[in-house]
N, C-alpha and C positions, 0 to 999 in steps of 0.2 A: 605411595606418594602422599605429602601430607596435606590438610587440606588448605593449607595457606597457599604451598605450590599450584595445587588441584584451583582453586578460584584463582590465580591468577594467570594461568593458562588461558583458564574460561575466559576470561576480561579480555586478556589479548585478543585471542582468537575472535571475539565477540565488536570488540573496536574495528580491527580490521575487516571483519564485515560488514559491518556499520558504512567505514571507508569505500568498500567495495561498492555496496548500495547508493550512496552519494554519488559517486561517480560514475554509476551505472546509470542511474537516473538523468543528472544532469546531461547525457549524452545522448541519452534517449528521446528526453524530452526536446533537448533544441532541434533535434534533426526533427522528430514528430510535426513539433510545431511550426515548421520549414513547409511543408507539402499541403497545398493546396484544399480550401473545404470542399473544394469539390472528392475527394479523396474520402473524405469521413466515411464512417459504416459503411466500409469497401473494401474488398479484398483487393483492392488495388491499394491502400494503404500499406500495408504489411508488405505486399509486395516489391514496392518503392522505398521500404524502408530496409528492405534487405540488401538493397545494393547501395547503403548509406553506410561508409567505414564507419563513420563515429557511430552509428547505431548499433552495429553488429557487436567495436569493442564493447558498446555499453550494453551488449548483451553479454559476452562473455565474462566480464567482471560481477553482472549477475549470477553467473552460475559459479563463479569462482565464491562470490558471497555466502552463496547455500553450503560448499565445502567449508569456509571459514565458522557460520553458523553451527554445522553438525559439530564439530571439534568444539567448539564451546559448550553447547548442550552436554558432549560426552562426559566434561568436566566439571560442568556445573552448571545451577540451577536455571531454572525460568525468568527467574524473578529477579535474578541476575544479568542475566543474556540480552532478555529483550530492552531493559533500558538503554544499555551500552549502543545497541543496534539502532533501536529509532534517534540514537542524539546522534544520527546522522544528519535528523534535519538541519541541526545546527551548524552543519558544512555545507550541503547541496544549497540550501537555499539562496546565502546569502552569494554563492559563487554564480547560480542562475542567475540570481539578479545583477550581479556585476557585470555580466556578460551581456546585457543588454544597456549597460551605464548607468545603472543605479546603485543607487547604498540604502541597505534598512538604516530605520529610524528605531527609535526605542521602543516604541509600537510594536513593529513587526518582530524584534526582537524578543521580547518578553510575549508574543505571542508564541511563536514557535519555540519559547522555555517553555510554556506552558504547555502544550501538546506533549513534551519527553515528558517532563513533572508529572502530567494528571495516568499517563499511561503508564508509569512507575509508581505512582502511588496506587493505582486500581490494581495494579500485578499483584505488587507486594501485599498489599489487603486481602487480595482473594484467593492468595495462595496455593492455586491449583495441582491437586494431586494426580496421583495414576489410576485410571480406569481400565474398561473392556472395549478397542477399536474395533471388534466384530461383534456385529450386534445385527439383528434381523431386521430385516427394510420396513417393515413396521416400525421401529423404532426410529426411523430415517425419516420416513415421511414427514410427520409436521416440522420438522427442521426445512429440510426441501423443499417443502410449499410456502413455511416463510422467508426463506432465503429469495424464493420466484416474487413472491410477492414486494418483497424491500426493493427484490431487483429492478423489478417491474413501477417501481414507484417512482424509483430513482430517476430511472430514463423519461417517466414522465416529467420528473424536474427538471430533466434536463431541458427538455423539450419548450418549457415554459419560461425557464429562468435567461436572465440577459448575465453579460459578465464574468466572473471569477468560478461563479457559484456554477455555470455550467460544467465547467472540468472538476470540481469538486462533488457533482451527484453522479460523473461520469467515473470518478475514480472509488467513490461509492460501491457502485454498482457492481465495479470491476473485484474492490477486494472482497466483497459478497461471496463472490465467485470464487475468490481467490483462498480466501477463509476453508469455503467448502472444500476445495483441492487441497487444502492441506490436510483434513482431517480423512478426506477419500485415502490419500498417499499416506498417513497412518494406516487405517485401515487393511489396503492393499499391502504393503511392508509384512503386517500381521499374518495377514492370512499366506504370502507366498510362504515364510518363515513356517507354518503349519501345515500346509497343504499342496506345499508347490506348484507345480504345475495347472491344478485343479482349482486353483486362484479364476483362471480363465475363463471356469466357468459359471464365476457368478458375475453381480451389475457393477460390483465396486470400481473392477479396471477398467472398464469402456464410462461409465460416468468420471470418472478420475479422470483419462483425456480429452472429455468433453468440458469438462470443467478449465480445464489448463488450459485449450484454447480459445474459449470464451473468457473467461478469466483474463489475460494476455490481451485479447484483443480489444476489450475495453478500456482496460489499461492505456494501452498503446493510443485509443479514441480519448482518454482523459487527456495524457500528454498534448494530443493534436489540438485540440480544445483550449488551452489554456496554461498559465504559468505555473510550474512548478510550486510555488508557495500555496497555489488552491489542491492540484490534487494529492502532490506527496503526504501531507501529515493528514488528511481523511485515509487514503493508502492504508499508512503505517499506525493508524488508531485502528481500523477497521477489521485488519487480518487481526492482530491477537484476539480483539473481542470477542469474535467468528469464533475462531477456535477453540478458546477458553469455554463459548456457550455452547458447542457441540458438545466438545470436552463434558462439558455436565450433563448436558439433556438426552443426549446421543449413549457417549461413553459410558454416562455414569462416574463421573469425576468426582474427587469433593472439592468446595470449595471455604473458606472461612464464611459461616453465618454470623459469626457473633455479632451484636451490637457496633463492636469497631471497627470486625470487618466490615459492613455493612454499611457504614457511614465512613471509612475509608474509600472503598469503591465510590459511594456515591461525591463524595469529593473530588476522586479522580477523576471522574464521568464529567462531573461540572468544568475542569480545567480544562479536559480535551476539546470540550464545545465552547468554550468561552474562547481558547485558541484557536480553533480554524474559522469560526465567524469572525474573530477578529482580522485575521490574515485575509478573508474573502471580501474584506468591507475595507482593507486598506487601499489608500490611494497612491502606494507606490507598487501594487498588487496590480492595480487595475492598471499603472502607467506601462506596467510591462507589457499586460496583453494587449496593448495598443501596438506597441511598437513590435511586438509580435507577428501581428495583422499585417501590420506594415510591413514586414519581411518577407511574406508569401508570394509564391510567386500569382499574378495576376492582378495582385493590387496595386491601382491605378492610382496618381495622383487626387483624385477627388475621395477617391473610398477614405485614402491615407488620412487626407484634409479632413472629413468627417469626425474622424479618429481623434483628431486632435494632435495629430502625428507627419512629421515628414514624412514624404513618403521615401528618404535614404536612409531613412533610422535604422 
């Protein structure tokens, strides 16, 4: 196959998981954000949300996205795949918002270009090659204890912060998590592939599903939390970074140092943040998780009022 065909296989494959992930999200998220705080950090959340049709599709289009993903990878590059995949935000977002009767502004717009942009230029900059995904838990450790500690940081943000920015350290926290699950499921892949069976008996697969359902479940607490425009593009900034710095630290990856690589990255790094603080500080950001609130069940006319929000919104 030549490689014109070969890339654009990958593009495909790669948009429509893009697709997949937008509309996984968005259905996850409104049903999320439907159920009660008294639900939050509860396994009665998750529980409520399994018997949510819209939740469930927008899980299965998840996992349909991971098969659209690996078919693009099989075909081509990183550096290719993952931009295709995060200009999802560029569908989920504005259709969340629609869905509650709003329309971005040019603001939010050029905000959430800027999140695809700065994570497509920091790809392509750092260029990341192939490593060793078994490596001895010595080599794990200080990734793991700063992945706890970000994690750990985060939920303290949460804990403090008012607004947007609450679902935004909660989806933080979650692709932390999430990062680390992907590079475990590297890992593990590896070593069944070498060892089969005998995979069982090391830490990789039992941390790999502790990972996946912490991971998920904070997720699922960012959705509940807040609008879609705060946690999807921290999300979808936060897994490649995760990965890419296992990838080196962990794996033993390479990555471009030169001067441009260098100052590529950090140009992309500046976009990402300068887009999601501007998405968390927007005022049709915040009009949504008003009206948000306002859709839960329990919320009374007065709470709604506070809000600044009917309470039939």
């Amino acid at each position: 196959m030549s490689s014109a065909v070969s890339y654009g296989v990958s593009a495909g494959a790669a948009v429509l998981g893009g697709l997949s992930i937008a509309s996984s999200a968005v259905l996850q998220q409104r049903a999320a954000s439907r159920r009660p705080n008294g639900e939050r950090f509860s396994v009665r959340l998750i529980l409520s949300l399994f018997h949510d049709r819209g939740w469930l599709l927008g899980l299965g289009l998840s996992v349909l996205s991971y098969g659209f993903q690996a078919l693009a990878l099989a075909f081509g590059p990183l550096v290719l795949v993952q931009p295709l995949v995060v200009s999802e935000l560029l569908f989920a977002i504005p259709v969340s918002v629609h869905l509650r009767g709003l329309r971005l502004g040019l603001r939010e717009w050029v905000a959430a270009a800027a999140v695809v942009a700065g994570l497509t230029v920091g790809l392509v900059s750092a260029s990341p090659g192939q490593g060793q995904p078994v490596q001895p838990i010595g080599r794990w450790l200080p990734a793991l204890v700063a992945i706890g500690v970000l994690t750990a940081a985060a939920l303290v943000t949460f804990r403090a912060a008012r607004g947007p920015v609450r679902a935004s350290a909660l989806g933080f926290a979650g692709a932390l998590v999430s990062g680390l699950q992907s590079a475990l499921f590297a890992a593990s892949l590896h070593l069944l592939g070498q060892r089969g069976w005998a995979t069982f008996a090391r830490w990789e697969p039992y941390t790999l599903i502790a990972a996946s359902l912490l991971g998920g479940f904070l997720i699922q607490n960012a959705f509940q939390a807040g609008p879609l425009a705060a946690s999807s593009p921290v999300v979808d900034a936060t897994l490649p970074v995760v990965s890419i710095g296992l990838g080196v630290f962990v794996f033993g990856e390479h990555v471009n140092t030169s001067a441009a690589g260098l100052a590529g990255a950090a140009a992309g790094l500046a976009l990402l943040v300068a887009g999601i603080v501007t998405l968390d500080t927007s005022g049709v950001v915040r009009e949504e998780q008003q009206r948000e609130k306002a859709e839960r069940p329990g919320t009374t006319t007065t709470q709604a009022g506070r809000s600044g929000v009917p309470a039939h919104a």
